[in-house]
C-alpha positions as CSV (number, residue, x, y, z in Angstrom):
1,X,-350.8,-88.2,-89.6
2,X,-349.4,-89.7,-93.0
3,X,-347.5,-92.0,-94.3
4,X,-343.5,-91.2,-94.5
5,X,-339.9,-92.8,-94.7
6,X,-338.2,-93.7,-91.6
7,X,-334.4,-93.9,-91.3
8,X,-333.0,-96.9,-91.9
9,X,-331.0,-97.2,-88.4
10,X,-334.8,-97.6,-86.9
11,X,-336.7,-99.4,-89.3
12,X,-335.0,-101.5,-92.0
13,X,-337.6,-103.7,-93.1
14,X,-340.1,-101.8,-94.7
15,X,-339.7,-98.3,-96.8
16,X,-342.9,-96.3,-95.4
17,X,-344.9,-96.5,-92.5
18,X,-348.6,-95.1,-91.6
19,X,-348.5,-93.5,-88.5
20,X,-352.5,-93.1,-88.8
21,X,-352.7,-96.9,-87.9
22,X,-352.5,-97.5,-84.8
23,X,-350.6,-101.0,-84.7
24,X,-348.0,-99.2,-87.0
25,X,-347.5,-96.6,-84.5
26,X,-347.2,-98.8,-81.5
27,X,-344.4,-100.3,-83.5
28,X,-342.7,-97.4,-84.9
29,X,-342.5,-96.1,-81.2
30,X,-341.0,-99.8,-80.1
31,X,-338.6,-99.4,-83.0
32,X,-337.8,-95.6,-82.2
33,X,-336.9,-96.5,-78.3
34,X,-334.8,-100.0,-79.0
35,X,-333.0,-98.5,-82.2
36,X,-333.2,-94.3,-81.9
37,X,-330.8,-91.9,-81.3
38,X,-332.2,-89.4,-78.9
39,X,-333.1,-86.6,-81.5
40,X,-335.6,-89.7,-82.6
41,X,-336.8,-90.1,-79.2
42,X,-337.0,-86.2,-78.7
43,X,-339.4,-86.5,-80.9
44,X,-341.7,-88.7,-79.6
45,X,-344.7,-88.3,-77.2
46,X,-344.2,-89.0,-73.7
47,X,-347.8,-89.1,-72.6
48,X,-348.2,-91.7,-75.8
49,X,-344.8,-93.7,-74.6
50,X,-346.7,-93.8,-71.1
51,X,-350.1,-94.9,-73.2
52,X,-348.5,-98.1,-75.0
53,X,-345.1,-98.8,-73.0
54,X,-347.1,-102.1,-71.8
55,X,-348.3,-103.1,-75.2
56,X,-344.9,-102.8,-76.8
57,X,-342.0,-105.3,-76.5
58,X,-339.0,-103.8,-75.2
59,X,-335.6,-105.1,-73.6
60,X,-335.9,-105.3,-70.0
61,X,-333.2,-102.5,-69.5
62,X,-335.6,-100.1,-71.7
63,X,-338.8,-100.8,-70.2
64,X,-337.1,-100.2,-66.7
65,X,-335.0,-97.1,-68.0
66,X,-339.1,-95.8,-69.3
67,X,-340.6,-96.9,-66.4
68,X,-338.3,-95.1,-63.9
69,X,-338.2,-91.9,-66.0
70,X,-341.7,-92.0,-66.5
71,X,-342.2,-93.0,-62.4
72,X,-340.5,-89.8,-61.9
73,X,-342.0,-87.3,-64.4
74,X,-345.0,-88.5,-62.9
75,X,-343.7,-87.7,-59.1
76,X,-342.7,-84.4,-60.3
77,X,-346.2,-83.3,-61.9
């Protein structure tokens, strides 16, 4: 991936962001569940939100909201 130009409703503090890197990424993803509208977290990767939900710092109601979703995807598979 490359660099691009998030909205400004996720990420307001810088202009352009590298998804290549991976510490970018893990952030962009923290900032797309906190501050997204759902067409932002459509388009996200689940398995990737499973991958780094631990390693990201989210409010306690998000991380439990992910956990229980992705409790369940995974109960489903």
């Amino acid at each position: 991936m490359k660099s691009f130009r998030p909205p400004t409703y996720i990420v307001w503090s810088t202009d352009q962001i590298n998804l290549s890197d991976p510490f970018q990424r893990r952030w962009y993803i923290q900032q797309v569940l906190t501050h997204g509208r759902a067409e932002d977290v459509r388009n996200l990767d689940v398995d990737e939100i499973a991958a780094v939900l631990d390693e990201i710092i989210l409010p306690a109601d998000v991380r439990s909201l992910w956990r229980r979703f992705l409790e369940m995807r995974h109960a489903e598979g």
